[in-house]
C-alpha positions as CSV (number, residue, x, y, z in Angstrom):
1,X,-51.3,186.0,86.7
2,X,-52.9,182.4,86.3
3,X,-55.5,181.6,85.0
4,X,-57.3,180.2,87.7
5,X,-56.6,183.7,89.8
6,X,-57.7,186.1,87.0
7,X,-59.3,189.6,88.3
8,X,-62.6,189.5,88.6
9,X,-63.7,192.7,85.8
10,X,-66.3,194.8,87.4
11,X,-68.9,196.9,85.7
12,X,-71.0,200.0,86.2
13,X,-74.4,200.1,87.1
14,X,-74.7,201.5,83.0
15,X,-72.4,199.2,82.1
16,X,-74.2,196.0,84.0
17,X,-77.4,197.1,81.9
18,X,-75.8,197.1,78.3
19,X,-73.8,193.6,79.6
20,X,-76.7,192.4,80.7
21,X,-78.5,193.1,77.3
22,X,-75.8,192.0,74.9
23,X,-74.4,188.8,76.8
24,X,-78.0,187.4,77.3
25,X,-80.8,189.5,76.5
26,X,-82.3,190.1,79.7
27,X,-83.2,194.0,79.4
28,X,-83.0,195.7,82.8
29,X,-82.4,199.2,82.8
30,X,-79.3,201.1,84.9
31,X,-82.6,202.8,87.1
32,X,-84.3,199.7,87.7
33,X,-81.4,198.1,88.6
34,X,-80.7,200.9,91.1
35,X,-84.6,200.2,92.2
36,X,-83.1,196.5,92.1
37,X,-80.2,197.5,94.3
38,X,-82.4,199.5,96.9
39,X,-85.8,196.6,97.3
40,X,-84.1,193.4,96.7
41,X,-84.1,191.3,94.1
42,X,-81.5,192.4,91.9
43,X,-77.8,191.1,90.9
44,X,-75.1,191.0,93.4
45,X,-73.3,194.1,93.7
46,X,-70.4,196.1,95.4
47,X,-69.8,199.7,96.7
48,X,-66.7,201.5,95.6
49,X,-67.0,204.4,98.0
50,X,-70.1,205.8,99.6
51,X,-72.3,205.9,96.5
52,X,-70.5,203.9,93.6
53,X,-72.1,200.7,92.9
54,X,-70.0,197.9,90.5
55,X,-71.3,194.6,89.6
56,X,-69.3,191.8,89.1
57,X,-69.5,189.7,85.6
58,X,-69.8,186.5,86.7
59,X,-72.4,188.1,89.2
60,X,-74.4,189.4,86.4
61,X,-73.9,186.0,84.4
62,X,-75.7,184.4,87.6
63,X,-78.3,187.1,87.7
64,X,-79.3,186.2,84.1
65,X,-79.4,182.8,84.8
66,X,-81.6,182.8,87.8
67,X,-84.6,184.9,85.4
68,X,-84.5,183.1,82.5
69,X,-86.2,180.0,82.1
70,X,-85.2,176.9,80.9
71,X,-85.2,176.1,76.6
72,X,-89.1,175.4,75.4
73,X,-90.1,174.3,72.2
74,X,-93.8,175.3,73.0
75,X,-95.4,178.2,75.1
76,X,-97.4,174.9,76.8
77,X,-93.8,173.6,78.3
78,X,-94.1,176.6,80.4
79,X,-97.0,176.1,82.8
């Protein structure tokens, strides 16, 4: 397989959470993301079956980018 064509590697809504977490240190936790899932507001996801959900890494990498903020070198750069 290429590299341009590569499987996309999908994740569990447990698994998202941890990901989440270690890759950028945004804490959301499996049930809030189900909460996230159900109200809006949350990472893009997929349903495998009626009632499995799977993320997407390069999903989550975009959810974590669209919550953090930009770099600050003062708590005043942020209002």
């Amino acid at each position: 397989m290429s590299n341009l064509h590569q499987a996309a590697r999908y994740l569990s809504r447990k698994e998202a959470s941890s990901y989440l977490l270690e890759r950028h240190g945004v804490k959301r936790s499996y049930i809030y993301l189900a909460t996230l899932a159900s109200k809006g507001g949350g990472p893009v996801f997929r349903k495998d079956g009626p009632s499995r959900v799977i993320y997407a890494e390069a999903d989550l990498d975009a959810y974590a980018a669209s919550v953090l903020s930009k770099p600050m070198r003062s708590t005043s750069e942020a209002a």
